[in-house]
Biopython code that builds the backbone (N, CA, C, O; Angstrom):
import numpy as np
from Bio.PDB.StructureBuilder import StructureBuilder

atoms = [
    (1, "UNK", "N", (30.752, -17.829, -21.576)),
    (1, "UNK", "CA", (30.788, -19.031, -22.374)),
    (1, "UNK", "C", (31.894, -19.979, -21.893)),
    (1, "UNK", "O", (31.658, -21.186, -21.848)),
    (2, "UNK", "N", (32.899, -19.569, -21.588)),
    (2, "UNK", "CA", (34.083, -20.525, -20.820)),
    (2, "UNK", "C", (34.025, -20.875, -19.702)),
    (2, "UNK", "O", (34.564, -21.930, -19.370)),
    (3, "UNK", "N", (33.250, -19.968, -18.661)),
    (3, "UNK", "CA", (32.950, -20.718, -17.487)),
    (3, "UNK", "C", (31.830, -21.941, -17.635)),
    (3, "UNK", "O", (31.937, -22.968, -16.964)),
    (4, "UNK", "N", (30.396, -21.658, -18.885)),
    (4, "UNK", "CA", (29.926, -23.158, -19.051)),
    (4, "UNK", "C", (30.623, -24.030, -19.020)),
    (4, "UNK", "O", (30.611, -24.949, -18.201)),
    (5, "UNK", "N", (31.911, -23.747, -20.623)),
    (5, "UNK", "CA", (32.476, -24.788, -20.604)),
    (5, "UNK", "C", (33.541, -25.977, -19.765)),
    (5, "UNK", "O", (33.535, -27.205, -19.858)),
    (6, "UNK", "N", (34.416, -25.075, -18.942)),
    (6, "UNK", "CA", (34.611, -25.402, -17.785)),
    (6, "UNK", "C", (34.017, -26.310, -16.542)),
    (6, "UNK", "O", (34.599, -27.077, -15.775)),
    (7, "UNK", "N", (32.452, -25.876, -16.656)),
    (7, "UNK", "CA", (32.334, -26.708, -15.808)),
    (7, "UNK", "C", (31.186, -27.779, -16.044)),
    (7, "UNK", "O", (30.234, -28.038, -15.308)),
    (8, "UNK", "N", (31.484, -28.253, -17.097)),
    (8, "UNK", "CA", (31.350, -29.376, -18.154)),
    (8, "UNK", "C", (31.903, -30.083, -17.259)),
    (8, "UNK", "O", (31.236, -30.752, -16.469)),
    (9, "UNK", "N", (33.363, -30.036, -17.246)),
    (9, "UNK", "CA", (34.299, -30.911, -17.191)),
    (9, "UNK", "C", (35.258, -31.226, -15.925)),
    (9, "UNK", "O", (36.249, -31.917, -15.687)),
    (10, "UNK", "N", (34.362, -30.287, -15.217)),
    (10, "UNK", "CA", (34.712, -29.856, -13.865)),
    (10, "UNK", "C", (34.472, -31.253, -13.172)),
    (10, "UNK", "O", (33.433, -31.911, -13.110)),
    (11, "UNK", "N", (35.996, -31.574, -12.560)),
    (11, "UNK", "CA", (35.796, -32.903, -11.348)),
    (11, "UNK", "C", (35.610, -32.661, -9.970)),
    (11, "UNK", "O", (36.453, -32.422, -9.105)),
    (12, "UNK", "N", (34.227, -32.768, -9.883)),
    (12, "UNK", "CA", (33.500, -32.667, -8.779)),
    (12, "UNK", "C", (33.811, -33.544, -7.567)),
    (12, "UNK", "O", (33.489, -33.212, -6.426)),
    (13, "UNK", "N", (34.451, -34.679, -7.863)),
    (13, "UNK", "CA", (34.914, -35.306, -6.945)),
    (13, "UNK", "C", (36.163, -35.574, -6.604)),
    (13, "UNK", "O", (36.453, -36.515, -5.865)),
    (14, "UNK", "N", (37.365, -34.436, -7.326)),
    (14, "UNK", "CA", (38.253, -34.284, -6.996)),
    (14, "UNK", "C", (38.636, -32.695, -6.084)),
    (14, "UNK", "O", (39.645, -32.469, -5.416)),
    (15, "UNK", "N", (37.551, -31.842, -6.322)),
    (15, "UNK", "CA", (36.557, -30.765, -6.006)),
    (15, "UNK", "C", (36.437, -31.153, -3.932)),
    (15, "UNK", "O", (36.737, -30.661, -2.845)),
    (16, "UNK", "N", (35.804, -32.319, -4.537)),
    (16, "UNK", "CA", (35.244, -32.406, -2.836)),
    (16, "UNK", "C", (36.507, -33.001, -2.257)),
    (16, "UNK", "O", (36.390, -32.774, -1.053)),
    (17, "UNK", "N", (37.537, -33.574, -2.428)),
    (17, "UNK", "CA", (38.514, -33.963, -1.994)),
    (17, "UNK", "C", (39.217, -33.241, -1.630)),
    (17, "UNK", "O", (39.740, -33.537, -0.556)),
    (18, "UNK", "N", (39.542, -32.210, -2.132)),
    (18, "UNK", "CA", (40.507, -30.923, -1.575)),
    (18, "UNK", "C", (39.423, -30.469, -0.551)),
    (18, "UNK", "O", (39.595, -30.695, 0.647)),
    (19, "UNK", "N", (38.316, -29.836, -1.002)),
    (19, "UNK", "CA", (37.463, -29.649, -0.110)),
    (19, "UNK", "C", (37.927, -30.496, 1.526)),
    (19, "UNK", "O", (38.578, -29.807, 2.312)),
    (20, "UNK", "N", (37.695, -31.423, 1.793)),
    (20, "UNK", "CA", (37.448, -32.400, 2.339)),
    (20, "UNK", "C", (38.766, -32.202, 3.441)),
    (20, "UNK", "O", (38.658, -32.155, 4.666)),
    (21, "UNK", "N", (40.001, -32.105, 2.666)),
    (21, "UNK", "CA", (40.924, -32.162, 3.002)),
    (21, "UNK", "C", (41.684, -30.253, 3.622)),
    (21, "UNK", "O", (42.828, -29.900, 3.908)),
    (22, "UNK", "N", (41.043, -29.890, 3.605)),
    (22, "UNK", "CA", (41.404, -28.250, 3.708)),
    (22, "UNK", "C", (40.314, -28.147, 5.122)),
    (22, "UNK", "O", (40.656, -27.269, 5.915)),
    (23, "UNK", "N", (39.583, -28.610, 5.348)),
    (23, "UNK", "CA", (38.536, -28.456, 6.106)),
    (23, "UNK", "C", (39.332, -28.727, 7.791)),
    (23, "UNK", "O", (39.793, -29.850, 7.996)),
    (24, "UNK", "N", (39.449, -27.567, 9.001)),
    (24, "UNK", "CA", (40.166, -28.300, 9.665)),
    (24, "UNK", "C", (39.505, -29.227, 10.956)),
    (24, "UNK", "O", (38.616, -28.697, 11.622)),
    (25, "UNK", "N", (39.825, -30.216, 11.198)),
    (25, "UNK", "CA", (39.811, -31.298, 11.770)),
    (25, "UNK", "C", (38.859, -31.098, 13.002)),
    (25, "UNK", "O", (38.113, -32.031, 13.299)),
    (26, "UNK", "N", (38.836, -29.834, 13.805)),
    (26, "UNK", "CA", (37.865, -29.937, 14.727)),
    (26, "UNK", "C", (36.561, -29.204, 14.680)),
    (26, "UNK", "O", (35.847, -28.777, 15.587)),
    (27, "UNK", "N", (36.469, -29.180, 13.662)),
    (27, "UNK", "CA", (35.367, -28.153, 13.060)),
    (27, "UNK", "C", (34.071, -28.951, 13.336)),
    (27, "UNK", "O", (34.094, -30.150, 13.060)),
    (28, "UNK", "N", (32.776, -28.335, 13.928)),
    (28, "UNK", "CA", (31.601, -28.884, 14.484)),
    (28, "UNK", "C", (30.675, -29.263, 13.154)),
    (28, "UNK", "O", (30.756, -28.871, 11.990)),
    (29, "UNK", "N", (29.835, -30.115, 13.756)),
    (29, "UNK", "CA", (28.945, -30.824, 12.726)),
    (29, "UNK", "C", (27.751, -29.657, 11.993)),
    (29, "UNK", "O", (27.224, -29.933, 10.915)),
    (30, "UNK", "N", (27.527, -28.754, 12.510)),
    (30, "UNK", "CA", (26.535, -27.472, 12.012)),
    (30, "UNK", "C", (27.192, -26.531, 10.918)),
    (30, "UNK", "O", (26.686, -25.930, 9.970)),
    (31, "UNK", "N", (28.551, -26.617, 11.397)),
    (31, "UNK", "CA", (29.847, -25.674, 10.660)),
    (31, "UNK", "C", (30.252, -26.600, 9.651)),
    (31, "UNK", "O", (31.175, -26.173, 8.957)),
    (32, "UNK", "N", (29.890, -27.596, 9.400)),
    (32, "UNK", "CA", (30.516, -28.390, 8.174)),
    (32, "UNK", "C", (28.961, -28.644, 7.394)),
    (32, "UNK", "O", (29.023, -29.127, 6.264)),
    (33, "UNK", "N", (27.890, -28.404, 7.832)),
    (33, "UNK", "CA", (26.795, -28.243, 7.132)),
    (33, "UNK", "C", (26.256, -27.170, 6.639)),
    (33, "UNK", "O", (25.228, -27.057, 5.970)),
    (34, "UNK", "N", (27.127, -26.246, 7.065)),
    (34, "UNK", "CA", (27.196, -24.455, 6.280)),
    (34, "UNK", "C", (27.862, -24.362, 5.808)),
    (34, "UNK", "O", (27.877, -23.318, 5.156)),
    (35, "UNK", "N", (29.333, -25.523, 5.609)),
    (35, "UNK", "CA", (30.246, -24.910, 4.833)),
    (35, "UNK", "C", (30.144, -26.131, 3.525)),
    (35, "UNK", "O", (31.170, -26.017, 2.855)),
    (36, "UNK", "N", (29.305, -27.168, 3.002)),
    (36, "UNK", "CA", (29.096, -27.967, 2.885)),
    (36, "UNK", "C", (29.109, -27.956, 0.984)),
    (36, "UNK", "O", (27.955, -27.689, 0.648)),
    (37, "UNK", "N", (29.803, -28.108, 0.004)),
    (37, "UNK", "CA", (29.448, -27.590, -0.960)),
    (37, "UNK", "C", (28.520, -27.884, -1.426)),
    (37, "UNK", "O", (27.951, -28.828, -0.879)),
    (38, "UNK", "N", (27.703, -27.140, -2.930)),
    (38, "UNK", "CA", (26.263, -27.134, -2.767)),
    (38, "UNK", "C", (26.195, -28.614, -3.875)),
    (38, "UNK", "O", (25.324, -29.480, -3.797)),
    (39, "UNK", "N", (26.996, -28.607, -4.568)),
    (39, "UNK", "CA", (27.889, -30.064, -5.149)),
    (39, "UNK", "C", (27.597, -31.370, -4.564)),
    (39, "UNK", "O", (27.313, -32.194, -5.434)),
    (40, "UNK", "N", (27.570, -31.898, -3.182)),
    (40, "UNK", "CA", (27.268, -32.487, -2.483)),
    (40, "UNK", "C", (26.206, -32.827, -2.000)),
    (40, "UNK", "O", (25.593, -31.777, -1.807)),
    (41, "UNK", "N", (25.547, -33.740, -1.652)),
    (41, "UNK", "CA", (24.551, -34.147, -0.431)),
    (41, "UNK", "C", (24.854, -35.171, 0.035)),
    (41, "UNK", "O", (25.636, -36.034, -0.364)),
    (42, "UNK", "N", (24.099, -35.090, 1.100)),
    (42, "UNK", "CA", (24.863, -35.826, 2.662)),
    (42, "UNK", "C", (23.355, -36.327, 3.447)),
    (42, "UNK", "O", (22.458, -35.522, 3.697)),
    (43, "UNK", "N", (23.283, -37.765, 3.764)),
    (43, "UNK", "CA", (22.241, -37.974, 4.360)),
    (43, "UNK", "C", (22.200, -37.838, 5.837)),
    (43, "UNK", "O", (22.355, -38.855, 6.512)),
    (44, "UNK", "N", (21.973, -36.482, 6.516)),
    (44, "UNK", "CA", (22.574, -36.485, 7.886)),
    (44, "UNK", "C", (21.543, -37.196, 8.622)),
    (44, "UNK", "O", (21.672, -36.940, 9.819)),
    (45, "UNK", "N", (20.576, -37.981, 8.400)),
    (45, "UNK", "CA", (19.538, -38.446, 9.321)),
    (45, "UNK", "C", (19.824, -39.744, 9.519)),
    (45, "UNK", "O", (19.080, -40.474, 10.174)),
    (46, "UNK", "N", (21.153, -40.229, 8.858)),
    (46, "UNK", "CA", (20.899, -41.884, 8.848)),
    (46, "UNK", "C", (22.251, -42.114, 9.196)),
    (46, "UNK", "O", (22.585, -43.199, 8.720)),
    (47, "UNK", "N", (23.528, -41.371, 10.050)),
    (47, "UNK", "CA", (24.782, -41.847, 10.131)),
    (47, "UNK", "C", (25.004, -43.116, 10.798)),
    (47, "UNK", "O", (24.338, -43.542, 11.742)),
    (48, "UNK", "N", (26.007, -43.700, 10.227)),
    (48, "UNK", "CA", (26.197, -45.144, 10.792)),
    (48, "UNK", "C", (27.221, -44.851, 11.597)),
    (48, "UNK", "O", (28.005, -43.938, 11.338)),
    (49, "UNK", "N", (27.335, -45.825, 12.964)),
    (49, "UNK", "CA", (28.426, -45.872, 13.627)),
    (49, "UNK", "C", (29.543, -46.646, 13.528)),
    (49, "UNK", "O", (29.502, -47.876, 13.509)),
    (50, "UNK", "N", (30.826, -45.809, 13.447)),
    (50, "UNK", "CA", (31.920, -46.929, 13.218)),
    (50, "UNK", "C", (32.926, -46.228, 14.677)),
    (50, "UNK", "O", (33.267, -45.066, 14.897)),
    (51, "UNK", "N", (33.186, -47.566, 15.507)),
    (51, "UNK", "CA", (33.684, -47.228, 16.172)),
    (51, "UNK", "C", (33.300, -46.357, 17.659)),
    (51, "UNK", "O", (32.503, -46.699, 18.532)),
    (52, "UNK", "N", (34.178, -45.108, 17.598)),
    (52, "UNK", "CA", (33.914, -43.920, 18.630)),
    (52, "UNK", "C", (32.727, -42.768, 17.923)),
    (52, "UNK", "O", (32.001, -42.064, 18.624)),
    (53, "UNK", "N", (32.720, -42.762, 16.410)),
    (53, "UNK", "CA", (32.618, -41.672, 15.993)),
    (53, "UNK", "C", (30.964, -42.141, 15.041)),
    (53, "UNK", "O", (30.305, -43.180, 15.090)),
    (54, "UNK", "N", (30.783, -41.055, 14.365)),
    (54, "UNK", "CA", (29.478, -41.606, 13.365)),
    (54, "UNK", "C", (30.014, -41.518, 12.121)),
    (54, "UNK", "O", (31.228, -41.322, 12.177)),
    (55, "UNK", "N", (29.449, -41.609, 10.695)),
    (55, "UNK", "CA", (30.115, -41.572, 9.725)),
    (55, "UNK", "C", (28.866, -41.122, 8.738)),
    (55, "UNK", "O", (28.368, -42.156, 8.291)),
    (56, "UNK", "N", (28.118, -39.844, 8.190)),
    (56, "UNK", "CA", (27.419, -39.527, 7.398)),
    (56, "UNK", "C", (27.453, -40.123, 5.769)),
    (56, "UNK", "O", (28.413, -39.828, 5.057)),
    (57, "UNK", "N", (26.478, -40.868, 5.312)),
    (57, "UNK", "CA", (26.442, -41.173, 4.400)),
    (57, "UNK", "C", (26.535, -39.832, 2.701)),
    (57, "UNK", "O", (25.601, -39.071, 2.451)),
    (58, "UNK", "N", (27.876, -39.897, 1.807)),
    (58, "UNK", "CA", (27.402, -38.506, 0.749)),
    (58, "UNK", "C", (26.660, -39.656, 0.107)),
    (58, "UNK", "O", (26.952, -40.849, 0.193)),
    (59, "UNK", "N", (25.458, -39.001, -0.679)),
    (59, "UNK", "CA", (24.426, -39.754, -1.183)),
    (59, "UNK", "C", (24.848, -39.415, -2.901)),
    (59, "UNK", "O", (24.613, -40.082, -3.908)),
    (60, "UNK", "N", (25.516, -38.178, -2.741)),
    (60, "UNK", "CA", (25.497, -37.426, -4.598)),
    (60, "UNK", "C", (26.682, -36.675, -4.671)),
    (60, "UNK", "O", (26.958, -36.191, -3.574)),
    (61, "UNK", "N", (27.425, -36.419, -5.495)),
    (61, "UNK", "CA", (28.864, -35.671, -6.091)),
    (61, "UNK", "C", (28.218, -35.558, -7.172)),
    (61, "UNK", "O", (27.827, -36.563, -7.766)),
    (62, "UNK", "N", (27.999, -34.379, -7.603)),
    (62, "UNK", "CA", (27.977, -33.973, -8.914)),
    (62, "UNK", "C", (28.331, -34.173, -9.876)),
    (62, "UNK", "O", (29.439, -33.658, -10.023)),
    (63, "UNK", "N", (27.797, -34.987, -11.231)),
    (63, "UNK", "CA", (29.084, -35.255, -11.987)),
    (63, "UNK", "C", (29.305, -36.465, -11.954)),
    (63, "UNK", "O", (29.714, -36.905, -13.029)),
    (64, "UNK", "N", (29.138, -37.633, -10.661)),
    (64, "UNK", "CA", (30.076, -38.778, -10.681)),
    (64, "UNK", "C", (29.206, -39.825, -10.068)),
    (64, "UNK", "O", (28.468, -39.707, -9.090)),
    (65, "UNK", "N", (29.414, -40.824, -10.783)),
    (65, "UNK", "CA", (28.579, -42.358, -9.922)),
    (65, "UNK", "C", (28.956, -42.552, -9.274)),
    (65, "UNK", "O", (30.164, -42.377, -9.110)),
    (66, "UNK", "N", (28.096, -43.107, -8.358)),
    (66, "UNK", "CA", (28.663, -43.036, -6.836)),
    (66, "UNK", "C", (28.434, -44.905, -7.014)),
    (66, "UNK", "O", (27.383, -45.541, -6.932)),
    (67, "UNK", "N", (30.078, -45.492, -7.322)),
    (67, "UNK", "CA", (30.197, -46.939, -7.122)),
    (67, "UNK", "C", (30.513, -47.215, -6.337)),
    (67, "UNK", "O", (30.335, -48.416, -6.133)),
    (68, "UNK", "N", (31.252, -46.409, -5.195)),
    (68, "UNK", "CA", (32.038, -46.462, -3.712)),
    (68, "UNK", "C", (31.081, -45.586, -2.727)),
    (68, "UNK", "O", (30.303, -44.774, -3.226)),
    (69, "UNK", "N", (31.153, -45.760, -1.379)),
    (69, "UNK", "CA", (30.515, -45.117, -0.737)),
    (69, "UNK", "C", (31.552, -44.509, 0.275)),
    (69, "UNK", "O", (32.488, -44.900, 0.973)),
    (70, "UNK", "N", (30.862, -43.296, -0.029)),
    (70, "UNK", "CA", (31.766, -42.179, 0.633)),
    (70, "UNK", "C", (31.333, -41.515, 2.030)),
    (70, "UNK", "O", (30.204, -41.026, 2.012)),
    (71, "UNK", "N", (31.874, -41.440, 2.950)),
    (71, "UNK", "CA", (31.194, -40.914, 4.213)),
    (71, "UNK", "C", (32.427, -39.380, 4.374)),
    (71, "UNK", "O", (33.557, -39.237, 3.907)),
    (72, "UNK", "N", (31.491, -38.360, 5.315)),
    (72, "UNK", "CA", (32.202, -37.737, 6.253)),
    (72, "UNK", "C", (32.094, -37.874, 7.995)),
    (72, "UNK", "O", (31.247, -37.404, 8.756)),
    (73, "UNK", "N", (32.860, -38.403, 8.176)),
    (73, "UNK", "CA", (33.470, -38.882, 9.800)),
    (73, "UNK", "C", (33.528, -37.704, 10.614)),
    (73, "UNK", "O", (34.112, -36.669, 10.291)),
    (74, "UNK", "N", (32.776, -37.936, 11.894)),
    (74, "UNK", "CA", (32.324, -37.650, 13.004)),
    (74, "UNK", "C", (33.043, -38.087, 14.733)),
    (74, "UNK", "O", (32.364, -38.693, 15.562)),
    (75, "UNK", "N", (33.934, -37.810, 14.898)),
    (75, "UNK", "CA", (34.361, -37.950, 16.778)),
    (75, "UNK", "C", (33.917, -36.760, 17.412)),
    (75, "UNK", "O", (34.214, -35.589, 17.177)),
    (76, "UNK", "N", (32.879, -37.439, 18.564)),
    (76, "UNK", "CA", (32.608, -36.571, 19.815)),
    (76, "UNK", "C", (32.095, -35.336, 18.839)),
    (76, "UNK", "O", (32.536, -34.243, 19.197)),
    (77, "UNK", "N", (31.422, -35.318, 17.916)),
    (77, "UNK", "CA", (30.630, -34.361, 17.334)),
    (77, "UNK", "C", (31.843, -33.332, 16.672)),
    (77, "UNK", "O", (31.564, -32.149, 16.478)),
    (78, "UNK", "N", (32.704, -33.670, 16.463)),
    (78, "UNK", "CA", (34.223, -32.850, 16.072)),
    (78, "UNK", "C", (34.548, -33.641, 14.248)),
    (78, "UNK", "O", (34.747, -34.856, 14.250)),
    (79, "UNK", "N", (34.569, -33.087, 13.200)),
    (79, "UNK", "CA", (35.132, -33.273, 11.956)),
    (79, "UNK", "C", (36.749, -34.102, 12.224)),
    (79, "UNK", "O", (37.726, -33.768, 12.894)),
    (80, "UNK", "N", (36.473, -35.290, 11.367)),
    (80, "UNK", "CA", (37.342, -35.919, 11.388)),
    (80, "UNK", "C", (37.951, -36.575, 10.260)),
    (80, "UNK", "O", (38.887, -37.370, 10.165)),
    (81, "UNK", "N", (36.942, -35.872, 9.179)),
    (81, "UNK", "CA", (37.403, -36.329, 7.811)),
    (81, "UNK", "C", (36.870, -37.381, 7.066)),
    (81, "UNK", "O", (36.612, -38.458, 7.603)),
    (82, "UNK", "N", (36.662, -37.149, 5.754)),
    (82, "UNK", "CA", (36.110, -38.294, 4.951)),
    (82, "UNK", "C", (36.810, -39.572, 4.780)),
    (82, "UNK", "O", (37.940, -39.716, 5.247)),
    (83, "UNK", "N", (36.078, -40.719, 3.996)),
    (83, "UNK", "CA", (36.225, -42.029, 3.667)),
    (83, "UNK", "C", (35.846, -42.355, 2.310)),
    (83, "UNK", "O", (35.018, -41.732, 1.644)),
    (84, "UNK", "N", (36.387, -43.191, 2.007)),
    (84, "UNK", "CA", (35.852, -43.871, 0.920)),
    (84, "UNK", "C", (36.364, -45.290, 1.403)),
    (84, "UNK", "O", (37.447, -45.759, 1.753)),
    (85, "UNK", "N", (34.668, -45.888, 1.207)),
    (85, "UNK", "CA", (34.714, -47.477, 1.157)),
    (85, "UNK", "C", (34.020, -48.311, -0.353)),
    (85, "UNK", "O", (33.054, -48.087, -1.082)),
    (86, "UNK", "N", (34.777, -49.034, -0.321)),
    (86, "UNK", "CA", (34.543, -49.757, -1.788)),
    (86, "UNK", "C", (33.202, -51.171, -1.251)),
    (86, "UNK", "O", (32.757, -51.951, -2.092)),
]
sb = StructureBuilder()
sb.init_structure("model")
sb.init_model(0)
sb.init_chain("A")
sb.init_seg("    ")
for serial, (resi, resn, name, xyz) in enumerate(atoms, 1):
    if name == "N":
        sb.init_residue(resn, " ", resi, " ")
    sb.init_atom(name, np.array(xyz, "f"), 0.0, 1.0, " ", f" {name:<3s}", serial, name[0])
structure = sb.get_structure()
């Protein structure tokens, strides 16, 4: 009954932020789609390019409107960490 309640209230998008941030930096694009929480989705068919790198669109966070758009960043096929653009 307390773990329901818990995760009521559970911030899913403070969740993916640690996530996000614990994840290390050269970790491959297959290995960040297995390690990917299930919390998340990610449109991997449509990344936009910024720059050197690509930038995967998250489409959903559990829990939270998505008023900002959030990417996870891509160099040379190597994890480079998320974004948030307003």
């Amino acid at each position: 009954m307390i773990e329901r309640l818990t995760s009521l209230f559970k911030n899913y998008l403070w969740e993916f932020h640690c996530w996000s941030t614990q994840v290390p930096m050269d970790t491959s694009l297959e290995e960040i789609k297995r390690q990917l929480p299930a919390y998340i989705s990610v449109d991997w068919q449509r990344p936009e390019q910024f720059g050197q790198g690509l930038l995967y669109p998250v489409t959903r966070i559990k829990g939270h409107r998505m008023k900002r758009r959030q990417y996870i960043g891509f160099v040379e096929g190597a994890y480079c960490g998320c974004t948030l653009m307003s």
